[in-house]
C-alpha positions as CSV (number, residue, x, y, z in Angstrom):
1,X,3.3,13.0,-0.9
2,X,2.6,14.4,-3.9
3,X,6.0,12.8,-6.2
4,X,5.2,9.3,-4.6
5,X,1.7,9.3,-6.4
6,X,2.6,11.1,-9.1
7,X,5.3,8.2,-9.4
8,X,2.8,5.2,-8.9
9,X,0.4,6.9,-11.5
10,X,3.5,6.3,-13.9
11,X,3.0,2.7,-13.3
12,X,-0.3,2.2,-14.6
13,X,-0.8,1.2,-17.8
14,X,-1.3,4.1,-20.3
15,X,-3.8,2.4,-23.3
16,X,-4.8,-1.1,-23.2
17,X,-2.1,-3.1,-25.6
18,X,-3.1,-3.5,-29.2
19,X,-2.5,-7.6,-28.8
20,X,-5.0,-7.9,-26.5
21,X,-7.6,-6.4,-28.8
22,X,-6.8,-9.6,-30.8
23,X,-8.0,-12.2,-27.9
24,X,-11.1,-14.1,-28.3
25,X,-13.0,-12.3,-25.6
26,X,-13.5,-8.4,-25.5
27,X,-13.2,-8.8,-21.7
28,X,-10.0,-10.8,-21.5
29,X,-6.7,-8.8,-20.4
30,X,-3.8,-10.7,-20.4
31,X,-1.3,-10.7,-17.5
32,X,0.8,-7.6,-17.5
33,X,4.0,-8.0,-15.3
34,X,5.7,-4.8,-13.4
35,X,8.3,-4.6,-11.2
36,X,7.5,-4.4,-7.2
37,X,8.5,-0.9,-6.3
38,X,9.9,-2.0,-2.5
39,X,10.4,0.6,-0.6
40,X,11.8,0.6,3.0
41,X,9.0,2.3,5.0
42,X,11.5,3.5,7.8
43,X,13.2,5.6,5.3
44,X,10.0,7.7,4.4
45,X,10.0,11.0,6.0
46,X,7.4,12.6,7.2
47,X,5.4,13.9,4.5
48,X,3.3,17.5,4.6
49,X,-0.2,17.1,6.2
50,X,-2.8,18.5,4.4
51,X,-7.0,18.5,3.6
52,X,-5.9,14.6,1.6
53,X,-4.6,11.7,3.9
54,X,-4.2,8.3,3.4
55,X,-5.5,5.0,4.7
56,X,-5.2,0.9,4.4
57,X,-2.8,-0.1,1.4
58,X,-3.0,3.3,-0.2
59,X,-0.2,4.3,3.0
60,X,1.4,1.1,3.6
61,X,0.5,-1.6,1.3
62,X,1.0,-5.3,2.8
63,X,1.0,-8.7,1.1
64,X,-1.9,-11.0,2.4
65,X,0.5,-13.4,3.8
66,X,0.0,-12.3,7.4
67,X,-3.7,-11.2,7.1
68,X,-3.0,-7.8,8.9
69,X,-3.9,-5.2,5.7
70,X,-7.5,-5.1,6.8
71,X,-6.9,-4.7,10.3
72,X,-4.5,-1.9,9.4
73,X,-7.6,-0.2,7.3
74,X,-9.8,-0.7,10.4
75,X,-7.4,0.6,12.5
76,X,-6.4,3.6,10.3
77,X,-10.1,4.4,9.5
78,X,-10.5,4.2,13.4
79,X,-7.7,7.0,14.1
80,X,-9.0,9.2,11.6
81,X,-12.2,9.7,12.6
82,X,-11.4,9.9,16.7
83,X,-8.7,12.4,15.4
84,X,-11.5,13.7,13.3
85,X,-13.9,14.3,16.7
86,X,-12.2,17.4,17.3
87,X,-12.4,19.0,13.6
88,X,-13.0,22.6,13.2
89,X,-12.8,24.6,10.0
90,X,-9.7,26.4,11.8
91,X,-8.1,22.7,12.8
92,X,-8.7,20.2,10.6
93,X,-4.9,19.6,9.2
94,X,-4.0,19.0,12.7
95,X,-6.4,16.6,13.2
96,X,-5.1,14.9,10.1
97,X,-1.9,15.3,11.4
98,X,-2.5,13.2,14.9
99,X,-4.3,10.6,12.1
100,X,-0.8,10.6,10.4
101,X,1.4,10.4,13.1
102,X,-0.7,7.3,15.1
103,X,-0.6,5.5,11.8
104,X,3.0,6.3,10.7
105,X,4.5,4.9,14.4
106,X,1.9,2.0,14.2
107,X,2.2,0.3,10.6
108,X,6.2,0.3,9.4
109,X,6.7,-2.9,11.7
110,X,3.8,-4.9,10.4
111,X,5.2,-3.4,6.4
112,X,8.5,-4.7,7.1
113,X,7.0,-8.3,8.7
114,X,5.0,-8.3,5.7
115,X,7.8,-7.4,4.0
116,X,9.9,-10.0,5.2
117,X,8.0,-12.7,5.3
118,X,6.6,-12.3,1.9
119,X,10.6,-12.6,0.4
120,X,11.6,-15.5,2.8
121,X,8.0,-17.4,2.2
122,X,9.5,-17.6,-1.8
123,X,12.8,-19.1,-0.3
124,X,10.4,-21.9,1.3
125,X,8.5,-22.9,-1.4
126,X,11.5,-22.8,-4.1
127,X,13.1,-25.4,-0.9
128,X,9.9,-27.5,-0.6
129,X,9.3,-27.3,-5.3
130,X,13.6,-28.7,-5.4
131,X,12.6,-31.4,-2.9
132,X,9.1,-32.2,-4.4
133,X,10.3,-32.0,-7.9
């Protein structure tokens, strides 16, 4: 778990660019375009549970297309803390570890509906701009 966030810090901007400094307003930040790191969410492996879990986007990021990010974050933030009923200083990683595996069985098929419907929603609207335009 560690590498993959190590990995996504790498993607933030280090400085803000010099050219920007040059903009007529201090609080202006012009567009900065990344490449979308996809990744296939049925070919994560299980990762090592420990005292730091995820929820929401931070473990499975979806696009807003089919609304169901927030429902994911409710229903993460729901599993953790029923999984979290039964902590004990002796327990706790296990607890996380229930958390982790609910939410790891629940949330790839809603990623990769998200996932697909965000790429074939882009097909669409090219289709319907060609026969506009």
């Amino acid at each position: 778990m560690t590498d993959v966030l190590l990995e996504l810090w790498d993607l933030a901007p280090k400085a803000v660019p010099k050219e920007s400094q040059t903009y007529p307003f201090k609080t202006y930040n012009p567009i900065q375009l990344r490449k979308v790191r996809d990744i296939n969410p049925l070919t994560i492996n299980s990762w090592t549970s420990s005292r730091v879990t995820l929820i929401g986007n931070a473990a499975h990021a979806m696009s807003l297309l089919l609304g169901l990010g927030t429902t994911h974050a409710i229903q993460d933030a729901e599993a953790l803390s029923r999984a979290l009923l039964n902590y004990s200083p002796e327990n706790y990683i296990s607890c996380i570890k229930e958390y982790e595996n609910k939410m790891l069985k629940r949330a790839p098929v809603d990623v990769l509906k998200s996932r697909y419907n965000t790429l074939h929603q882009l097909d669409i609207l090219v289709l319907l701009l060609e026969i506009v335009y």
